[in-house]
C-alpha positions in Angstrom: -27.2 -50.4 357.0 -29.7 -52.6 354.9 -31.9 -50.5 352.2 -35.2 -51.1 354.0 -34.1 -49.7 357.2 -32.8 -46.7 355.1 -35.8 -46.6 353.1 -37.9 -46.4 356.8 -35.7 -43.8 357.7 -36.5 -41.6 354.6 -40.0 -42.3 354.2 -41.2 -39.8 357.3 -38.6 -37.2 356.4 -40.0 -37.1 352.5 -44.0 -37.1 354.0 -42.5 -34.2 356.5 -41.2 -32.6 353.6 -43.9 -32.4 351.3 -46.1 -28.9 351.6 -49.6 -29.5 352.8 -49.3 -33.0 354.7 -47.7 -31.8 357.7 -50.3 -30.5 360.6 -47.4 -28.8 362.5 -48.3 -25.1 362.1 -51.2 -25.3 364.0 -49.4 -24.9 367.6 -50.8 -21.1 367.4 -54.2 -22.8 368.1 -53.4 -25.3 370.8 -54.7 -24.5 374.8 -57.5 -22.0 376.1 -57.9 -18.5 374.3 -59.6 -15.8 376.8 -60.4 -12.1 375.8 -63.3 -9.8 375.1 -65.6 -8.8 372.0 -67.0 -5.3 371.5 -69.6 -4.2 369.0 -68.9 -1.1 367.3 -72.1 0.0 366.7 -73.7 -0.3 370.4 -70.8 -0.5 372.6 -72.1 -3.6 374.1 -68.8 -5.8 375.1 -68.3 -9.2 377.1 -66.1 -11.7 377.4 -64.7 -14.3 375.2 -63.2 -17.4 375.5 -62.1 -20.2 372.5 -60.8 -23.3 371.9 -60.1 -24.7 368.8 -59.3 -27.7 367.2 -57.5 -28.5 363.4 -60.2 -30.8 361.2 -57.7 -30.7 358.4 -55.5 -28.6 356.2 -57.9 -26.1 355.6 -60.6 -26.1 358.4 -60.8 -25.5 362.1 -63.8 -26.1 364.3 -63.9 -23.4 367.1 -65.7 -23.4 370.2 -66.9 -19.5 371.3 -68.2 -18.9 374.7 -69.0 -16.0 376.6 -71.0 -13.7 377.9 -73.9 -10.5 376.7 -75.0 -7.7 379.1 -72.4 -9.9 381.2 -74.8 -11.7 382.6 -76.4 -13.9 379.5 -74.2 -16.8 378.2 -74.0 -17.8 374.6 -72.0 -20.3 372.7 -71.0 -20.5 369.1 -69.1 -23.6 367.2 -68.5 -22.7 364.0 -65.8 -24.3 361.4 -63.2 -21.7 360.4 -62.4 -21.8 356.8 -57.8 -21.2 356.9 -57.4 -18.8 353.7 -54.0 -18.4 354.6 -51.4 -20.0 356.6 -47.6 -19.8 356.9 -44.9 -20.1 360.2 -46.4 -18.7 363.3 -49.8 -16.8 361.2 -52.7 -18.1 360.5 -55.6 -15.8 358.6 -59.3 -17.5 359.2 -63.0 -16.7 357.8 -65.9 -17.5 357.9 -70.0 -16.7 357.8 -73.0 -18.6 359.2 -76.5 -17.2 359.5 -77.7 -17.0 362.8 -81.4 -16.5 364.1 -82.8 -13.3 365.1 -79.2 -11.8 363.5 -79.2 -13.4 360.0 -75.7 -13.8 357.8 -72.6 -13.3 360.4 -69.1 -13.0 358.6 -66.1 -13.4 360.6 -62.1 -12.4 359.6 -59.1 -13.3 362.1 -55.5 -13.7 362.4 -54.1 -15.5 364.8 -50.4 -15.4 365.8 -48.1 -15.5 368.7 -49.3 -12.0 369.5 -53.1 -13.0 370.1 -56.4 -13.9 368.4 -57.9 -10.9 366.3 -61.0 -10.7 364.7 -64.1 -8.7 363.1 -67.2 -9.4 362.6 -70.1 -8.0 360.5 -74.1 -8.7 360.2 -76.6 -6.8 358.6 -77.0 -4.6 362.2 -73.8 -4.9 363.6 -70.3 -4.9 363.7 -67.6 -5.6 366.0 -64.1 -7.3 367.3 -63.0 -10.1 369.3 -59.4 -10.0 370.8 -57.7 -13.1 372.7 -54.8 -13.9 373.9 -53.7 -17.4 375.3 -53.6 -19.0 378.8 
């Protein structure tokens, strides 16, 4: 075998190899998330839906929909910050401030098992669960 078709063989399997250049963990994300979110302080609950999609090694840009008083739609897209990631878990967080609600944190882990998550703002609290479909 000549060196350069050697050298083309090795090339991808070093890049693979490397930590943080490989964007293959991020198959716990892929396809259409459905679920519910509750508030803890009300008891108000709705559905939730998600789809998200990998910027780069340590963002994600989600796309929240679902419904309030199950008739009232809402949407949210906010980039996830990854805190941690290893084989088949992913811990995400994040906080945006939001009219009429102010700061909103966020904390989930996402695995094979489903999409979990709290939230918190200056009135309320609460969890969004999902699993994928």
């Amino acid at each position: 075998m000549k060196p350069m078709h050697v050298l083309a063989l090795l090339v991808p399997l070093i890049l693979l190899s490397l930590p943080g250049l490989s964007y293959g963990q991020d198959f716990e994300l892929a396809g259409q998330w459905n679920g519910s979110w509750k508030s803890c302080n009300s008891g108000h609950h709705g559905k939730l839906n998600a789809q998200f999609c990998r910027l780069d090694e340590t963002h994600v840009q989600a796309k929240f929909t679902g419904s309030f008083a199950k008739v009232i739609p809402f949407r949210y897209r906010p980039v996830l910050n990854i805190v941690h990631e290893e084989s088949g878990l992913m811990i995400l967080e994040g906080n945006k401030k939001l009219p009429l609600v102010g700061n909103f944190y966020y904390t989930a882990t996402v695995s094979e098992a489903g999409f979990s998550a709290t939230y918190r703002s200056r009135r309320d609290q609460g969890v969004w669960q999902m699993s994928r479909h």
